[in-house]
N, C-alpha and C positions, 0 to 999 in steps of 0.2 A: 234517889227518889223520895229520902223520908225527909230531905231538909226542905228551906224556905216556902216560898208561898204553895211549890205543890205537893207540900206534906199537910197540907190541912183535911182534904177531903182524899177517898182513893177515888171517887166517881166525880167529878167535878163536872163532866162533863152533861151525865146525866139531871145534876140540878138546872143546867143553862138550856136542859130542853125545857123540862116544866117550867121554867121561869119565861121562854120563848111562847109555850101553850097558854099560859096564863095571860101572857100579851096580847095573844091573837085572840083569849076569848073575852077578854074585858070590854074592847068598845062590842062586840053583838052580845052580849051582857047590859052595856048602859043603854043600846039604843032600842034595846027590845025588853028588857027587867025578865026574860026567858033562861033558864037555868041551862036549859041546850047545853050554851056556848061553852058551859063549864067541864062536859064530857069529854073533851078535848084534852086538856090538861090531866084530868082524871084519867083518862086512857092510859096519860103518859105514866104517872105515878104507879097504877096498876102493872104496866110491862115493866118497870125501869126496878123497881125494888125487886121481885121475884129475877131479873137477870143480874142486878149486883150481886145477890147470894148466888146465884151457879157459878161468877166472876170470882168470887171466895174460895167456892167451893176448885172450881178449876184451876185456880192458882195452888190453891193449897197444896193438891193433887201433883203439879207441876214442879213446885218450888221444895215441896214437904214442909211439912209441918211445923220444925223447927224455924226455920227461916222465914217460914208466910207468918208465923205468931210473931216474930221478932219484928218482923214487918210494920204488921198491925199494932204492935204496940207504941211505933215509932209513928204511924200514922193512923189513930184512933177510930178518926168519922167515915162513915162510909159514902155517903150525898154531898148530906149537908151540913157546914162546918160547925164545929159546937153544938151539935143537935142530934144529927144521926151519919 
């Protein structure tokens, strides 16, 4: 799991939702200038970081300690790549 392209993020999946929310809120964004649309996304952000930490957290639990660190060391970002 720590090599090639899917050792870059442990949550990859959860960046392609916000990235999804973003999409859907950007044209009710341009055709109304209403900031609305952006709570969508923001929703996502809000539940998705607080469940990768219990996803850390329950792996760790799972795997122990020794081996979830060795893990995480092998694949750093948590989202999103080179960033977080």
């Amino acid at each position: 799991f720590g090599g090639g392209g899917g050792g870059l993020p442990r949550h990859v999946n959860y960046l392609g939702e916000v990235v999804q929310g973003v999409a859907l809120a950007l044209p009710g964004w341009l055709a109304t200038k209403s900031s609305i649309p952006w709570l969508y996304p923001i929703y996502y952000i809000l539940l998705l970081v607080p469940r990768q930490r219990d996803d850390d957290s329950a792996c760790k639990a799972k795997y122990g300690e020794e081996l979830w660190c060795a893990y995480q060391s092998m694949v750093p970002n948590r989202i999103v790549p080179f960033l977080y």
